[in-house]
C-alpha positions in Angstrom: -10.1 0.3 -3.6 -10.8 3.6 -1.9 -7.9 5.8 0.0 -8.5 4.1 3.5 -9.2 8.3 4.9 -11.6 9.3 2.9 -10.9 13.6 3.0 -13.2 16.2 1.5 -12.4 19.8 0.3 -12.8 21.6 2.8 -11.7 18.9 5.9 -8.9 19.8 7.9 -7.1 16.6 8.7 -5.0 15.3 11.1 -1.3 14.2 10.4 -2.3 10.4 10.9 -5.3 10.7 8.4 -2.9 11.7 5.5 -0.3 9.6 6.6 -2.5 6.4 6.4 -3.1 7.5 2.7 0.5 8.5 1.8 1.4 5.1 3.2 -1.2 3.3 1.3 0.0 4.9 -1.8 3.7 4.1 -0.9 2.9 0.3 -0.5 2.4 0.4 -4.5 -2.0 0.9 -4.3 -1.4 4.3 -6.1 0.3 4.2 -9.9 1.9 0.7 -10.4 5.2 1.0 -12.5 7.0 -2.5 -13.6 7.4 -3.9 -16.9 4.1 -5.2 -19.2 4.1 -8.9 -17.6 4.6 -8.0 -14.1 2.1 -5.9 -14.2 -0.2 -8.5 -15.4 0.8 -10.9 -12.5 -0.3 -8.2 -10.3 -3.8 -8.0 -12.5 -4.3 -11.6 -12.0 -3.4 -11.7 -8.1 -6.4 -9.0 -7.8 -8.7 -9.5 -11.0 -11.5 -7.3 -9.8 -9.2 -4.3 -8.3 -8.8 -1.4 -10.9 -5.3 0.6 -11.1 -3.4 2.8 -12.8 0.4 1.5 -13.9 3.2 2.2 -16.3 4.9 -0.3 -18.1 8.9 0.5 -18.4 9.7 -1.8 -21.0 6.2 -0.9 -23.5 6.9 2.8 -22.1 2.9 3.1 -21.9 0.9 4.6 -19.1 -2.2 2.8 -18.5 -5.4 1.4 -17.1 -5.9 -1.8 -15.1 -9.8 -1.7 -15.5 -10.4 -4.6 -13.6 -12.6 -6.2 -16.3 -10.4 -8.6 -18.4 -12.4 -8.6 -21.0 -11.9 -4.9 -21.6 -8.8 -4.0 -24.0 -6.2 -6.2 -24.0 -6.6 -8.2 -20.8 -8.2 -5.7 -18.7 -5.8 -3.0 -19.9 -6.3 0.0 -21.7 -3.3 2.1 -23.1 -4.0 5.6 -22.0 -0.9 7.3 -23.5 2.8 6.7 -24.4 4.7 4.8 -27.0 2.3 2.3 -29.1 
């Protein structure tokens, strides 16, 4: 899901665009973090919807890719512990 202000290099916003994306990011659309399962309930509450998240208790950033049948149920470990 795109930023709901889509802003270019070069674009000189106003104060409301990049508000509507720092509040879109603040209501948890940006990086997810929560432990391993509860980040799998919020997978399976939005199958199809890509994100990136960090799981406290695996200590692991990852990728929700929004495809469960890529890694291990959707997710692939981009860095951390293992």
């Amino acid at each position: 899901m795109p930023l709901p202000k889509q802003i270019k290099n070069g674009d000189m916003p106003d104060a409301d665009d990049l508000m509507a994306n720092f509040n879109w990011l603040a209501s948890g659309k940006g990086v997810k973090k929560d432990t391993y399962d509860n980040l799998l309930a919020c997978a399976a509450a939005a199958p199809a919807e890509p994100f990136l998240c960090y799981a406290t208790d695996n200590r692991q950033a990852m990728l929700y890719t929004g495809d469960s049948s890529i890694g291990t149920n959707g997710f692939i470990a981009l860095g951390g512990a293992l």
